[in-house]
Residue, then its C-alpha position, 0 to 999 in steps of 0.5 A: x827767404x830760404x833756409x841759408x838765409x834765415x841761418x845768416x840772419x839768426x847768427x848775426x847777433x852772434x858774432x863777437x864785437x870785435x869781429x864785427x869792428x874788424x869788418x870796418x874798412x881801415x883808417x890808416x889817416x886817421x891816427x897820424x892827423x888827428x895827432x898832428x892836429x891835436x898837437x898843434x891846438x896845445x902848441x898854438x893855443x896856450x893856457x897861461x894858469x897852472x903851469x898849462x902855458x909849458x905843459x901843454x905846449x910839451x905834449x902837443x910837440x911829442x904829439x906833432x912829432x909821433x904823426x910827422x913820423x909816421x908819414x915820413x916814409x911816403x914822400x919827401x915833403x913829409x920827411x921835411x916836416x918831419x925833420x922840421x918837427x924833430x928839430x922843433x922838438x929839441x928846441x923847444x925841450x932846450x928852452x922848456x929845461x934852460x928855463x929851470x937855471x939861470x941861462x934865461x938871465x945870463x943871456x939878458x945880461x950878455x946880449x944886453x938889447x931889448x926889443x919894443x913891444x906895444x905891450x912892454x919890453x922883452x929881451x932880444x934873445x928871447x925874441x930870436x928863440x921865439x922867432x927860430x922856433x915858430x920858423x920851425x913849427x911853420x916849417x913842419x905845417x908847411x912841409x905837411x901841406x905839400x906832402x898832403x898835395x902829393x898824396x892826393x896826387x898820387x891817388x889820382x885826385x885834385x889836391x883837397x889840402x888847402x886848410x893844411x896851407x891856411x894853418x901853415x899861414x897861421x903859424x907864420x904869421x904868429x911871429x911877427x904879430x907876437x913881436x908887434x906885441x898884439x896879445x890876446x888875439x888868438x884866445x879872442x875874436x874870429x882869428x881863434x875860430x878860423x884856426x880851429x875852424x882850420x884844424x877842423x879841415x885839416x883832420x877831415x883830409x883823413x877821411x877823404x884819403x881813406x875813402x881815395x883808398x890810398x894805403x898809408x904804410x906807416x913807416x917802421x919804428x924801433x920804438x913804440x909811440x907810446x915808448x916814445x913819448x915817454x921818453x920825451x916827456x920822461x926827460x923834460x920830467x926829469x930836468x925839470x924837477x933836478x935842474x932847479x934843485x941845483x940852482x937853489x942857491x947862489x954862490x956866496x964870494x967870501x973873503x976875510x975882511x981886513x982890519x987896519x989901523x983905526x986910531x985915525x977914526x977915532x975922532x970921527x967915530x966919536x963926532x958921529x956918536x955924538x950926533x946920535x950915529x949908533x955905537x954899536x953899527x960903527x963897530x960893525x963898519x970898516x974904515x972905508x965905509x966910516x970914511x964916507x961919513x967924513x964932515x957930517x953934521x946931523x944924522x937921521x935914523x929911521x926904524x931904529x932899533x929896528x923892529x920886526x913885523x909880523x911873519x918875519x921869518x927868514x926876512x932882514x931887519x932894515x935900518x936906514x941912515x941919513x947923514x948929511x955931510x959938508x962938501x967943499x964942492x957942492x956946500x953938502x950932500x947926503x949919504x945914506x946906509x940901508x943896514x940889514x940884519x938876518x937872525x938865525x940863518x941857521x934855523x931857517x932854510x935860506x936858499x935866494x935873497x934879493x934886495x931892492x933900493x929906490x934912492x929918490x922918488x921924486x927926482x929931488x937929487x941932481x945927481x946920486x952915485x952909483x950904490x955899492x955894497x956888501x955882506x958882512x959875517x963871522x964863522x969860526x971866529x974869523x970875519x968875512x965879506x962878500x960883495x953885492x953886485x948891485x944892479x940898476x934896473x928900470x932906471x930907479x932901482x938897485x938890486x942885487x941877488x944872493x945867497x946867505x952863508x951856510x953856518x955864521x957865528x951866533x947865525x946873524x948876517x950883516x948887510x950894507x948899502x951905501x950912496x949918496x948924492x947933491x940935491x937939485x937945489x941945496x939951499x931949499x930944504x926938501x922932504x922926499x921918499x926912498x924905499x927899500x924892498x926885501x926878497x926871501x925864497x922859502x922853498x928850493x924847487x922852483x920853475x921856472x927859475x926866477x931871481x928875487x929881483x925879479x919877483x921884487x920889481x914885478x910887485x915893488x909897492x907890496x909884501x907878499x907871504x907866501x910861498x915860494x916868496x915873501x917879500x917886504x916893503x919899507x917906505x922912508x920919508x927923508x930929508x935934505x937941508x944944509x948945516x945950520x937947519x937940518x937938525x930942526x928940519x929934520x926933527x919936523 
């Protein structure tokens, strides 16, 4: 070794790290893939806890979008992708923030079709969104896979992108599957490894289009990836913690109520104070809704005076009354009030309720009505209604979502509900069950929204305290008898 020699060899360990580092040959591929492929786990591979199923799909998508463009400029199947991924990316930012407002339910309400899975029901427009997004995503691999194709070509070298295809296959065919209602396959079993094993693949094309020696430009941009990026996510951020705040509450349809006449009740009102009916709730009645208790013989209450239970804030006392009436066509027939008091709306935030009713579990009615309702309160001494827009939901219940007045006289809000029905056999006394569940929202950030209705139908036969919800439930046993029996039948 000569003098030269020796002196290369000593100042080696001399030479700063980095100019060192900088000696390595360049990995243009490498950053763009290793986006795309990372993006494409947290798409693909969702976490169903935490909030992780809307998080990580989020940032996977800005993940697939930043590598998409920075291969744009190099072919036109990237540019493909490309747009493909952008308009994924709008999309599925659209579904992500639709879901803070009521949009997801309006559309169940509008299009009013269900598509069947082996796992249930979903409603058909979610199973449309799910269906043009995952087209989308399958679009941008696909348009990945050919650009990768033309690559390879243009470096003079047999085309080595075929795990870029298998993953692109993968993504098509989530959909159908997904509409089939095969769950768990991907989080379980060989499919999960041959798309990681897939990915795996696809990120080592890098390498392989380093060591080609192919010259990746990465096309020109106004704003930085990470600019980018943080305008994407900055957004979602944003509708994602306004938007709720705006849909907290629903509108409340007040009109003054109407008095009339009520000399022509009077006869009735007393009948049914007789009968045990309380005072003090026909006063509270209109005269229609005491015209529904015309012919009645007997009257059963159940949880009156109502009382409280435990951890009642911002929950309604609820009173069911039973009052079986002569009918000139059918012998007699049962109608019902489920009566609801809310105290001290004032003092507590109230921003949803939502109430549930099952009139009959256990099919002992022929037929029943169709159940109507209404809230009742006074503000500035001056009495107003609003309606209940009760809805039949999975064939046995009734619900109805809203929202308390702001500033009731004394704080107390009234609310009803009426039905009635024949039973199947009405000489034969019967015992049967109705139950009625009640809905409070505590908190007025939610995501993604969710009426009470849909939280009391998720868990019907439960109370649940704490937040955002609580809910209450309240199981009654009733009766049905003709006149003549129902008093003793009723009181066993």
């Amino acid at each position: 070794m000569d003098d030269f020699d020796r002196l290369l060899y000593e100042g080696a360990e001399q030479i700063p790290v980095d100019a060192a580092s900088a000696l390595e040959p360049p990995k243009p591929w490498k950053g763009p893939l290793n986006r795309i492929c990372l993006g494409l786990v947290l798409i693909t591979i969702t976490l169903n806890f935490l909030g992780l199923d809307q998080i990580l799909p989020a940032i996977g998508t800005v993940l697939l979008w930043l590598g998409l463009r920075s291969l744009r400029r190099e072919n036109s199947a990237f540019r493909f992708a490309y747009v493909c991924a952008t308009l994924y990316a709008v999309l599925c930012f659209a579904a992500l923030l639709a879901m803070a407002t009521p949009l997801d339910k309006w559309l169940a309400e509008v299009i009013s079709m269900e598509w069947n899975t082996m796992d249930g029901t979903m409603p058909f427009h979610t199973v449309v969104r799910m269906g043009v997004l995952q087209t989308m995503l399958a679009l941008s691999v696909a348009g990945l896979w050919q650009g990768l194709k033309e690559v390879f070509r243009s470096a003079g070298q047999e085309p080595r992108a075929g795990a870029a295809g298998g993953v692109a296959i993968v993504e098509f065919l989530l959909f159908p599957l997904a509409c089939i209602g095969v769950s768990g396959w991907l989080s379980a079993g060989i499919v999960l490894i041959i798309y990681l094993v897939l990915l795996w693949n696809l990120y080592k094309i890098s390498r392989s289009l380093d060591e080609a020696g192919y010259a990746l430009k990465p096309a020109p941009v106004r704003i930085s990836d990470g600019k980018a990026a943080a305008c994407w996510l900055g957004v979602l951020l944003a509708g994602v913690l306004i938007l709720p705040l705006g849909f907290s509450s629903l509108p409340v349809p007040a009109e003054p109520m109407e008095y009339g006449d009520s000399s022509a009740q009077t006869e009735l009102q007393e009948h049914l104070i007789d009968l045990g009916f309380p005072e003090e709730v026909l006063q509270e009645l209109s005269e229609e809704d005491i015209a529904r208790l015309s012919g009645a013989y007997g009257v059963t209450l159940k949880n009156w005076p109502p009382t409280a239970a435990e951890d009642w804030d911002g929950m309604p006392l609820v009173s069911l009354f039973e009052v079986p009436v002569s009918d000139p066509e059918y012998g007699y027939r049962m109608v019902y009030l489920a009566r609801f008091v809310w105290e001290d709306v004032g003092r507590i935030p109230y921003y949803t309720e939502g109430i549930a009713v099952a009139a009959d579990y256990h099919d002992t009615f022929a037929w029943l009505t169709y159940m109507d309702g209404h809230l009742a309160w006074t503000e500035d001494r001056t009495a107003y209604t609003a309606p209940l827009d009760l809805q039949v939901r999975e064939w046995k219940y009734y619900t109805a979502d809203f929202s308390l007045p702001k500033h009731p006289d004394g704080g107390v809000v009234y609310g009803y509900v009426f039905w009635s029905g024949v039973p199947s056999i009405p000489g034969i006394p019967t015992y049967f069950n109705a139950a009625v569940t009640v809905a409070h929202r505590e908190i007025p950030w939610l995501y993604p929204y969710e009426l009470p209705s849909d939280r009391v139908l998720q868990y019907p036969w439960q109370e649940h305290i704490s937040h955002p919800w609580h809910t209450f439930y309240h199981m009654y046993l009733l009766t049905s008898a003709q006149e003549g029996e129902y008093e003793q039948y009723a009181r066993d």
